[in-house]
C-alpha positions in Angstrom: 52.0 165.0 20.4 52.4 166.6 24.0 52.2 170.4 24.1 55.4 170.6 25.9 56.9 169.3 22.8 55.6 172.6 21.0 58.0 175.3 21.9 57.0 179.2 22.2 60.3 180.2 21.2 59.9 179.6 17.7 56.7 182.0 17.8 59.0 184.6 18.9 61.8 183.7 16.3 59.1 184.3 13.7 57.3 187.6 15.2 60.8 188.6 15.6 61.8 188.3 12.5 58.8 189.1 10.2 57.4 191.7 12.9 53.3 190.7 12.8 52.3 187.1 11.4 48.9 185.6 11.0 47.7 182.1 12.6 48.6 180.0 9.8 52.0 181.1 9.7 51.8 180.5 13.6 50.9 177.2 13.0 53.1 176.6 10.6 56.2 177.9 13.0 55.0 175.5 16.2 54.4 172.9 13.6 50.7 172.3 15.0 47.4 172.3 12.8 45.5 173.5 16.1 44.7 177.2 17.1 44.7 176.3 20.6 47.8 175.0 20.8 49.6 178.6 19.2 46.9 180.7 22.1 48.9 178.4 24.6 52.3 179.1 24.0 51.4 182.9 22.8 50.3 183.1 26.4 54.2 182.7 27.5 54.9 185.7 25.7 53.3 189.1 25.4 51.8 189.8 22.8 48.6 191.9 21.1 46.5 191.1 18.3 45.7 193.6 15.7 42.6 195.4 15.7 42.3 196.2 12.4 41.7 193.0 9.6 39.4 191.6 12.0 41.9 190.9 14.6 44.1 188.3 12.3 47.6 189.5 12.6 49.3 189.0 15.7 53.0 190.6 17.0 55.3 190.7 20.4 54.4 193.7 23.0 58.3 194.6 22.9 58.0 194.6 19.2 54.9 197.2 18.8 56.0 201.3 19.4 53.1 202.3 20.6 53.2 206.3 19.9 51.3 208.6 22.2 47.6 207.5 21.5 48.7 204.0 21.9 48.3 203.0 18.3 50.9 201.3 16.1 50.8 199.7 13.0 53.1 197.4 10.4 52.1 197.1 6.6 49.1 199.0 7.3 47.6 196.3 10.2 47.2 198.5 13.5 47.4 197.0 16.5 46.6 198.9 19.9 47.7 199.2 23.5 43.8 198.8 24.7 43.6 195.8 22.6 40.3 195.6 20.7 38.7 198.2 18.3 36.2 198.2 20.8 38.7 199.4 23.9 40.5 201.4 22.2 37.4 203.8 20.6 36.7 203.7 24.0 39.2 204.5 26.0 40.4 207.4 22.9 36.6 209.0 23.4 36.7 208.8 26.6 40.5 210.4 26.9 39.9 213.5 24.4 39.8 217.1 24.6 36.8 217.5 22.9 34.9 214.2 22.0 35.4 212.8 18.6 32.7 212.5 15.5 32.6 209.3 13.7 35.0 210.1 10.6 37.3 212.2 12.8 38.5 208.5 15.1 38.3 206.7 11.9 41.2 209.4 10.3 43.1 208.4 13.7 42.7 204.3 13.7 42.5 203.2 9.8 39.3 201.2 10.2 35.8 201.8 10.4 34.3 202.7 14.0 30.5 203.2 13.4 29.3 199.9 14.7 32.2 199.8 17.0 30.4 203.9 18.5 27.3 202.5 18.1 27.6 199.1 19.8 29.5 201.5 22.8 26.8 204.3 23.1 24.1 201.6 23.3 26.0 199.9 26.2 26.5 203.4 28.0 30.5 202.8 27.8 30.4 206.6 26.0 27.5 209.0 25.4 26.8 211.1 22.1 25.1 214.2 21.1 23.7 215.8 18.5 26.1 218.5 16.8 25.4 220.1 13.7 23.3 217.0 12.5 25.8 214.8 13.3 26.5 212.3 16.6 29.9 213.3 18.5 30.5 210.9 20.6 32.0 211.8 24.8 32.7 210.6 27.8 30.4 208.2 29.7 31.5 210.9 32.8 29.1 214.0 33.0 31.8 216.7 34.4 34.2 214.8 31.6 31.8 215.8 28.7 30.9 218.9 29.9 34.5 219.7 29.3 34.3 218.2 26.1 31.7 219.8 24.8 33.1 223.4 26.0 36.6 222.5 24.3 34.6 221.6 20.8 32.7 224.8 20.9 35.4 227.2 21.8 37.2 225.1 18.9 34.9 225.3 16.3 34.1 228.6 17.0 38.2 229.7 16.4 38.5 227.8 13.5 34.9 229.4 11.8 36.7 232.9 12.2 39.5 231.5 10.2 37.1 230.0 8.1 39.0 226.4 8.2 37.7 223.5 8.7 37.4 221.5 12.1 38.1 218.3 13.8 41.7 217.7 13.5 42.4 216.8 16.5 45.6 214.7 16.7 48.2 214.8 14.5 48.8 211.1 12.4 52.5 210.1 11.8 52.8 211.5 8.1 51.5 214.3 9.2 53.6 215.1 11.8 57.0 214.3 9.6 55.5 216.6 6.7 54.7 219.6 9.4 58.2 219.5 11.0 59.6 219.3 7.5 57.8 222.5 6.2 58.7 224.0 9.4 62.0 223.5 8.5 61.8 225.6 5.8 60.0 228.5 7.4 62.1 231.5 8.9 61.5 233.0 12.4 57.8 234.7 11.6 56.5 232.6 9.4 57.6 229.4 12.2 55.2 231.1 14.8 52.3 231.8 12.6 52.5 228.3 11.0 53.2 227.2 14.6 49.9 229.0 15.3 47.8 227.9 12.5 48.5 224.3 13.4 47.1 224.9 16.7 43.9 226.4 15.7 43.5 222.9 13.6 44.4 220.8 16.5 41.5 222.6 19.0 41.8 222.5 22.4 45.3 221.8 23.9 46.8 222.1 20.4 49.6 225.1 21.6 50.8 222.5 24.0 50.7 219.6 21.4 52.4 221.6 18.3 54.7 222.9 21.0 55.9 219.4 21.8 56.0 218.2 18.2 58.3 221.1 16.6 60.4 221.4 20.4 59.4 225.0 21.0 57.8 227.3 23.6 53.7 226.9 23.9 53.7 230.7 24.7 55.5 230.8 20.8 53.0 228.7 19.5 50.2 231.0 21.4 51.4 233.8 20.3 51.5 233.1 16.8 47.9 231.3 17.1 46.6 235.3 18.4 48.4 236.9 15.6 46.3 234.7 13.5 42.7 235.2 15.2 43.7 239.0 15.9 44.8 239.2 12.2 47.8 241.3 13.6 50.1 239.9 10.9 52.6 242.4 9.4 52.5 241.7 5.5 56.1 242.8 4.0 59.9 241.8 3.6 61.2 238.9 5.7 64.5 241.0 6.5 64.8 244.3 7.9 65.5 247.4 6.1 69.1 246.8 5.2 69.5 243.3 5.4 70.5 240.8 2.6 73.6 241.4 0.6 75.4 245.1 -0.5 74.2 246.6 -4.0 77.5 245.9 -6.1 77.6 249.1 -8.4 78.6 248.5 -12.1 81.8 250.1 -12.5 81.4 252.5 -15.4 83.7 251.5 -18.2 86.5 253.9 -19.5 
């Protein structure tokens, strides 16, 4: 049968319906029994393969919402705007604030990263150091991982005063609904210092991110974050002397 009979339409019928789809199902959709012919007419269209199951689910570009690290996912398969696990550890090392250990970009993309670091820092496309026995991986650029290192040091340090622990450095999507949520719930002090705490978590850059996630001032966000570190926190009633409601007295019976 000619490939022009084939038509890429009914791939995006089926991805636009069922979101992500695997080959078979493809297949099944062009009515062909050969993977070629589905690469052909995916080709029209844009679309992204997944990076996590080993690059077996496919979807549209106009379907995936890629959030701000360019990562998006369907029934737990995550695909990415850099396309491979490869590119993306990449280019999300080579983008961060303060370099990123192993389990700290597997938290961030799902799947497992080791071979995907390894097979990078061999090929020079990031560099690693050693940092309290562990590798943390940074930029291939040597002003970029200066600044890296500097970030994760100042960091680290913060957080040891707290005595909490490090690398949170971005914020996943459950995480971000459950902060705002709480947040919610918090009145005007307790918003700041929370506000603050979440900073100290994220590192460097994190008054700017938590500031943008809960749509409030960074200099809020700092100041409740040097509250914290000063331990200038004033332990007492949330209201003011005389707030809240009037003392009915008991009316004395005759």
């Amino acid at each position: 049968m000619s490939n022009q009979r084939f038509k890429a339409g009914s791939l995006r019928k089926l991805l636009k319906e069922r979101k992500i789809a695997t080959m078979a199902e493809l297949k099944a959709a062009l009515g062909t029994k050969v993977d070629i012919t589905v690469f052909r007419k995916l080709r029209e269209l844009s679309y992204r393969t997944s990076y996590s199951h080993r690059g077996r689910y496919y979807t549209l570009g106009e379907i995936a919402d890629f959030n701000e690290m360019g990562l998006w996912s369907f029934r737990a398969v995550w695909f990415s705007r850099y396309g491979t696990l490869l590119s993306t550890a990449e280019s999300l090392v080579e983008s961060s604030e303060a370099g990123y250990f192993a389990d700290e970009l597997e938290d961030i993309l799902h799947v497992g990263v080791r071979d995907a670091l390894r097979n990078l820092s061999q090929t020079s496309r990031v560099s690693r150091e050693k940092a309290g026995g562990r590798f943390l991986y940074l930029s291939s650029d040597s002003s970029m991982r200066k600044e890296q290192l500097i970030a994760r040091r100042v960091g680290d340090d913060q957080l040891l005063k707290l005595n909490v622990g490090s690398g949170l450095r971005v914020i996943p999507d459950e995480l971000k609904a459950a902060i705002i949520l709480f947040y919610s719930l918090l009145d005007e002090k307790q918003r700041r210092l929370y506000a603050g705490l979440e900073s100290l978590k994220l590192g460097y850059g994190g008054d700017q991110r938590i500031a943008d996630l809960l749509a409030i001032d960074p200099q809020t966000v700092a100041k409740g974050r040097c509250q914290l570190l000063q331990r200038n926190v004033e332990v007492g009633r949330i209201r003011g002397s005389g707030g809240g409601r009037k003392v009915v007295e008991k009316k004395r019976q005759k």
